[in-house]
C-alpha positions as CSV (number, residue, x, y, z in Angstrom):
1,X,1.1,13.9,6.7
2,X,-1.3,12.3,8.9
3,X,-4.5,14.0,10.1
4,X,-4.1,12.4,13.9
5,X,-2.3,9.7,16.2
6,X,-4.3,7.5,17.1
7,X,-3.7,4.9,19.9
8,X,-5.7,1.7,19.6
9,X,-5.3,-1.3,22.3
10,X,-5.3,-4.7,21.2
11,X,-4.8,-3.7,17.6
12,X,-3.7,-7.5,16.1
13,X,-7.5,-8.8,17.9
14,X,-10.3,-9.6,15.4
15,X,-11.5,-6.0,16.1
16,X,-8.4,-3.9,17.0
17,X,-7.1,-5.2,13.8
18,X,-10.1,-4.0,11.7
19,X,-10.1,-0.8,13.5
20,X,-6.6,-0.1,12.7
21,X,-7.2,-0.4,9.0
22,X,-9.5,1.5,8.6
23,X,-8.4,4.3,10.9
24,X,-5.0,4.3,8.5
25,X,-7.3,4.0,5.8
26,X,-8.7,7.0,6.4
27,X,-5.6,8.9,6.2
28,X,-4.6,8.7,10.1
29,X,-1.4,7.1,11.7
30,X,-2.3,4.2,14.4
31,X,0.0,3.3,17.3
32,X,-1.0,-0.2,18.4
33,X,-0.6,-2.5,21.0
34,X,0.0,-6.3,21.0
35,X,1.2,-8.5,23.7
36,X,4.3,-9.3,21.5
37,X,6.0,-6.9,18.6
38,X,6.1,-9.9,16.0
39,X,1.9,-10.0,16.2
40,X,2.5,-6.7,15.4
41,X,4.6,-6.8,12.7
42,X,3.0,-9.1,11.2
43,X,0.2,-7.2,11.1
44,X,1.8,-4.7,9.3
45,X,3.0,-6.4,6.8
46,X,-0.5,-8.2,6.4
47,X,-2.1,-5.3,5.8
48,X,1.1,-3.6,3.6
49,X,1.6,-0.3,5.7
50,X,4.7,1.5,6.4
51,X,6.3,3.3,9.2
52,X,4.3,6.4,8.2
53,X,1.6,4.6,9.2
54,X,1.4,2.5,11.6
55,X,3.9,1.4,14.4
56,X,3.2,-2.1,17.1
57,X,4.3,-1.6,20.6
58,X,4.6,-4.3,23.1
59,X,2.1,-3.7,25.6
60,X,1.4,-6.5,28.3
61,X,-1.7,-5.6,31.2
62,X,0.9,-8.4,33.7
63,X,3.7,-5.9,33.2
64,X,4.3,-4.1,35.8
65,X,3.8,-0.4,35.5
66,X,7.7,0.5,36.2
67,X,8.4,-1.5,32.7
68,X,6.9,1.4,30.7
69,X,8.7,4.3,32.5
């Protein structure tokens, strides 16, 4: 079982994608965001984690805010 949920924004960036490995790494499970699921995914299976680690959600900043409701 994971130790926390974490939430990181921009998780497939140069950063957001080092932060999320190494925040799974160290035994946590990461929600991310990317502007599209398939960045997402792909990260996933780049860095070979599972659903009880990580999960991508689709989160656009020119969404409107009734999209997430």
């Amino acid at each position: 079982m994971a130790l926390r949920r974490v939430f990181i924004t921009g998780g497939t960036g140069s950063i957001g994608s080092r932060l999320v490995e190494d925040i799974v790494n160290d035994g946590h499970f990461v929600y991310f965001s990317s502007r599209t699921i398939e960045s997402g995914r792909q990260l996933i299976k780049k860095l070979q984690l599972s659903s009880q680690q990580a999960k991508a959600i689709k989160l656009d900043f020119d969404d409107s805010i009734d999209d997430f409701k």
